[in-house]
C-alpha positions in Angstrom: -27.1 11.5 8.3 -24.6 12.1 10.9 -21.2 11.6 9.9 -19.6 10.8 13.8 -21.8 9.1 16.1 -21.3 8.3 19.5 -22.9 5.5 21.6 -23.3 5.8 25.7 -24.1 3.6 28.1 -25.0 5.2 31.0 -24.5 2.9 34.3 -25.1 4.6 38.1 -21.6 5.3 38.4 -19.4 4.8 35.4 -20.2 6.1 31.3 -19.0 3.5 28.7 -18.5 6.0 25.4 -17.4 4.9 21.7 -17.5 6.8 18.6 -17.5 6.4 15.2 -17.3 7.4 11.9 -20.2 6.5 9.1 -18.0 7.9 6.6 -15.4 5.1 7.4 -17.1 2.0 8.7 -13.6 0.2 8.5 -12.1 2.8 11.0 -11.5 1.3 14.4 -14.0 2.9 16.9 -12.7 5.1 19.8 -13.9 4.4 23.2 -13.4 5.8 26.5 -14.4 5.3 30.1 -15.9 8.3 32.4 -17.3 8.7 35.8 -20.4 10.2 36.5 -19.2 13.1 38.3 -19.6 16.4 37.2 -16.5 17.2 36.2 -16.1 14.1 34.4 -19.3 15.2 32.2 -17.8 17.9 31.4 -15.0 15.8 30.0 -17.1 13.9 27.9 -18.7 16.7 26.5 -15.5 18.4 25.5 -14.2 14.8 24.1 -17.2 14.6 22.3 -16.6 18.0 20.4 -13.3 17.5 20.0 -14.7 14.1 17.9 -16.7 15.7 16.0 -19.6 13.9 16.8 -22.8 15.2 15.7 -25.1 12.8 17.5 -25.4 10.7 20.3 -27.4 7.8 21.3 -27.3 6.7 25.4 -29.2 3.6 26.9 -29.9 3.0 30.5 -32.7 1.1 32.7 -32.9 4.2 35.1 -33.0 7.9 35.5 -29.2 7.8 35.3 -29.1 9.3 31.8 -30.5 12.3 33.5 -27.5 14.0 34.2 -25.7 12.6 31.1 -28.6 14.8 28.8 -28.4 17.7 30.9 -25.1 18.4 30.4 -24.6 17.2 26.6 -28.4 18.9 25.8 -28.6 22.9 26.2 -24.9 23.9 24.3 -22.4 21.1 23.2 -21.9 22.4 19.3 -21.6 19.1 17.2 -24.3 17.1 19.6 -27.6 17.2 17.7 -29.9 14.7 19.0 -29.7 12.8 22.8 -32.2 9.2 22.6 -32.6 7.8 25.8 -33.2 4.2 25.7 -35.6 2.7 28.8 -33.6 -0.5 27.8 -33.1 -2.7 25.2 -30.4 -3.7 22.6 -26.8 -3.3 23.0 -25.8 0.7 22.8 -22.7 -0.6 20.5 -26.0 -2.0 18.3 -28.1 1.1 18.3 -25.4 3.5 17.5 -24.0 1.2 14.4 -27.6 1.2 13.2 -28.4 5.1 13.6 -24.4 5.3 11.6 -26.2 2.8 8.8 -29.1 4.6 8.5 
């Protein structure tokens, strides 16, 4: 089981990101806000490493995600598994359940 998760919500223009730590469930979650420019995906990506997160779980209802998995996907150490979501439950749900299981 991953030990930092992180959950994204992947809208046309804008990422909604928070993390958190199964080992602490207490701990407040972090989240941030990023564009989805490229430059800003590179952000999250280095955020993400910096975390220590060693999964993450995105939802969108379109292609948007695209761009999210390509640049998280091919290299970001500590980022084993991308799940895009066509839709469905709350991202803040999924992630707390993939941290539970």
């Amino acid at each position: 089981m991953a030990s930092k998760v992180a959950g994204i919500d992947v809208h046309k223009k804008v990422l909604m990101v928070v993390v958190i730590d199964a080992d602490t469930p207490a701990a407040k979650p972090e989240r941030r806000r990023f564009t989805t420019m490229p430059s800003e995906l590179c952000r999250l990506s280095t955020w993400l490493k910096e975390h220590g997160v060693e999964e993450a779980v995105m939802e969108s209802t379109a292609q948007y995600w695209r761009p999210v998995w390509l640049e998280l996907e091919p290299g970001v150490a500590g980022v084993g598994a991308i799940y895009p979501f066509a839709s469905g439950a709350s991202i803040f749900q999924s992630c707390s359940a993939r941290a539970q299981a």
